[in-house]
C-alpha positions as CSV (number, residue, x, y, z in Angstrom):
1,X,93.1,66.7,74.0
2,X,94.1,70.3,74.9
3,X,94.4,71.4,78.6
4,X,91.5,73.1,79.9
5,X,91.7,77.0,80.2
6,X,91.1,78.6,83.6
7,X,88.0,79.5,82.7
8,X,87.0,75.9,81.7
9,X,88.5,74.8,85.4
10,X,86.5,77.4,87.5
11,X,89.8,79.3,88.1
12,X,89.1,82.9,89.1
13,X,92.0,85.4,87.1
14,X,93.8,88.7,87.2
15,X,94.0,90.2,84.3
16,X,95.0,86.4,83.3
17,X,97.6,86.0,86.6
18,X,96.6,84.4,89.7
19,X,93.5,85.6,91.7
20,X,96.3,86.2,94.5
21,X,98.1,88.5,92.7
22,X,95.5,91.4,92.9
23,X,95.7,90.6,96.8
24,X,98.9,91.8,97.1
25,X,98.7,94.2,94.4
26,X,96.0,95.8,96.7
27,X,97.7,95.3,100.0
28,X,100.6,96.7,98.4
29,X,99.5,99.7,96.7
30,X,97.8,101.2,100.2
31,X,101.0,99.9,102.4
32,X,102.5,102.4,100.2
33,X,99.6,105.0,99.6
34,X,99.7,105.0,104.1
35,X,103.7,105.2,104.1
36,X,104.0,107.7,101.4
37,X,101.0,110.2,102.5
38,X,102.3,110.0,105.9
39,X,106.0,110.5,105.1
40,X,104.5,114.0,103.1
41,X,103.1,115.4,106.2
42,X,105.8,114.3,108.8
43,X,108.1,117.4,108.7
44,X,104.9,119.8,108.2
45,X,103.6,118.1,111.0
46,X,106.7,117.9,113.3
47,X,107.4,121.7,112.9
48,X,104.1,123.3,112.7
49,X,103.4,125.0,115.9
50,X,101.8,123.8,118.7
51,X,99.8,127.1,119.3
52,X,97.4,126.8,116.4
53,X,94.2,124.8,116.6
54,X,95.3,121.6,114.4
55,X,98.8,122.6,115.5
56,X,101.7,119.9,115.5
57,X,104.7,119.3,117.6
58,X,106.4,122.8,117.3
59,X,109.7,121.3,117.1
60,X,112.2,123.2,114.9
61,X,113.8,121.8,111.6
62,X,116.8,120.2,111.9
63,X,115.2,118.1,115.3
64,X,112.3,117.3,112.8
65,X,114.2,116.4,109.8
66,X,116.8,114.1,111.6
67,X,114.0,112.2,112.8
68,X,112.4,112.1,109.6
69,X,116.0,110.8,108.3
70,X,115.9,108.0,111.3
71,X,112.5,107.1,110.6
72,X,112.5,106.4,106.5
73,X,116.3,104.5,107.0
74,X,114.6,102.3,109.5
75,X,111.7,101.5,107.0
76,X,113.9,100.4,104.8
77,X,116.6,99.0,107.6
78,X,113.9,96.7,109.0
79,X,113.3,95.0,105.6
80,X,116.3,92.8,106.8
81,X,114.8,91.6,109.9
82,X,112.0,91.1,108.5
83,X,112.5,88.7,105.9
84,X,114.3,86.4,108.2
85,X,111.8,86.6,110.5
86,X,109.8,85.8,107.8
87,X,112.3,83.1,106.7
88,X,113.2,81.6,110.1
89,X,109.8,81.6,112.6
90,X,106.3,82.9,111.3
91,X,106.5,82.3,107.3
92,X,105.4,85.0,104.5
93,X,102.1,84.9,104.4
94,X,101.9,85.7,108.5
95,X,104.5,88.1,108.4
96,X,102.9,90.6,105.5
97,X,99.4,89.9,107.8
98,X,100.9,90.9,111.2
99,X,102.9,93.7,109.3
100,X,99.9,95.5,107.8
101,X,97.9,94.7,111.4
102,X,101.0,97.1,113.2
103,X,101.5,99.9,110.5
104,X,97.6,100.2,110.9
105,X,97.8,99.9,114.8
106,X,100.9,102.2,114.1
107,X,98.9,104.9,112.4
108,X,96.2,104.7,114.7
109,X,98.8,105.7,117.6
110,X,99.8,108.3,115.3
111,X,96.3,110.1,115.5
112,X,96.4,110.0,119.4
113,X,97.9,113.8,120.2
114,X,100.8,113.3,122.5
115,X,104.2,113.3,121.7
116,X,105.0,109.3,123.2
117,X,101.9,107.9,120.7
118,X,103.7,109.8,117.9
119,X,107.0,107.9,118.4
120,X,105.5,105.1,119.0
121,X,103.4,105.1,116.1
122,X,106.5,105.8,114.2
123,X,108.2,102.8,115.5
124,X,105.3,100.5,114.9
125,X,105.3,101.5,110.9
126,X,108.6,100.7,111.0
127,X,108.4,97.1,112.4
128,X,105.0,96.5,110.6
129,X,106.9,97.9,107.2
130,X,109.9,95.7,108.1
131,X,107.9,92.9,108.1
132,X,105.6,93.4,105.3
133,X,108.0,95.1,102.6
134,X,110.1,92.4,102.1
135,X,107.9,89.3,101.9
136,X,104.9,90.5,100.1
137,X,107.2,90.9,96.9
138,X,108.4,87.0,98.1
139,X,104.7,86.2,97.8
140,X,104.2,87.2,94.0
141,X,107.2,85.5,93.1
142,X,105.6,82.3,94.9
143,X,102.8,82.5,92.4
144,X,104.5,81.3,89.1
145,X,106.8,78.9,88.5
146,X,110.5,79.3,88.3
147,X,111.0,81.0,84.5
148,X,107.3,81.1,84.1
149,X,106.4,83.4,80.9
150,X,104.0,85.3,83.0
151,X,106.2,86.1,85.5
152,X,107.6,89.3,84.2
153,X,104.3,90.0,83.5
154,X,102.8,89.9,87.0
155,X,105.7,91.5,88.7
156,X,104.9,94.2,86.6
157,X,101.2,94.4,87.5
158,X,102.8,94.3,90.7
159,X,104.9,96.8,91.1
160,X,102.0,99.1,89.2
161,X,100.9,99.2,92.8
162,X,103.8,100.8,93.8
């Protein structure tokens, strides 16, 4: 006798990969829709002057553009960290939660208008990226088994999300 399908078993699919992987597909793909749409107004934001109604934080363009050089190198600094944090004391699955709970709290900070909630939103998208970046891809790979023929296949659904 053949081996039930998933739909025989009650299994919920993916486009045919695990249910999990259009979790982090999701979680993924607007991690990266907040990092990048933020990271396109930075600059604008950082040297558009304070005297306008919606103004930003009138700082001039080398000042705004070193930060803005500091802040996407720690992104992708922190992704270190992160994944042996990940490794070593909370595990994957509550490292990519407690990321995405402080890049949210970290955008929230953002919204508030003074200059210390700015940086401090900045740094909190850093830690929260740090923590979620790395293990979230950790996570898909955790969903097939070692040289599993659909592997491939869902790290490119994946990274679609990207």
């Amino acid at each position: 006798m053949s081996e039930p399908s998933l739909s025989q078993t009650g299994d919920r699919t993916f486009f045919g990969h695990p249910v999990g992987l259009s979790t982090l597909f999701f979680t993924e793909m607007w991690e990266r829709f907040s990092y990048y749409g933020m990271r396109a107004l930075l600059v604008l934001f950082m040297v558009d002057q304070i005297s306008k109604p919606n103004g930003g934080m009138g700082l001039d363009a080398a000042t705004a553009t070193a930060i803005y050089g500091i802040y996407v190198g720690m992104v992708y600094l922190m992704a270190l960290p992160g994944g042996w944090i990940a490794d070593r004391v909370m595990g994957q699955r509550k490292a990519v939660l407690i990321g995405g709970i402080i890049i949210a709290a970290g955008h929230y900070s953002m919204a508030i208008p003074y200059t210390t909630t700015f940086f401090l939103g900045l740094g909190l998208i850093v830690i929260g990226t740090g923590l979620l970046k790395p293990n979230i891809s950790a996570m898909v790979a955790d969903l097939y088994p070692e040289g599993g023929a659909r592997r491939d296949a869902g790290f490119t659904i994946f990274y679609m999300g990207i």
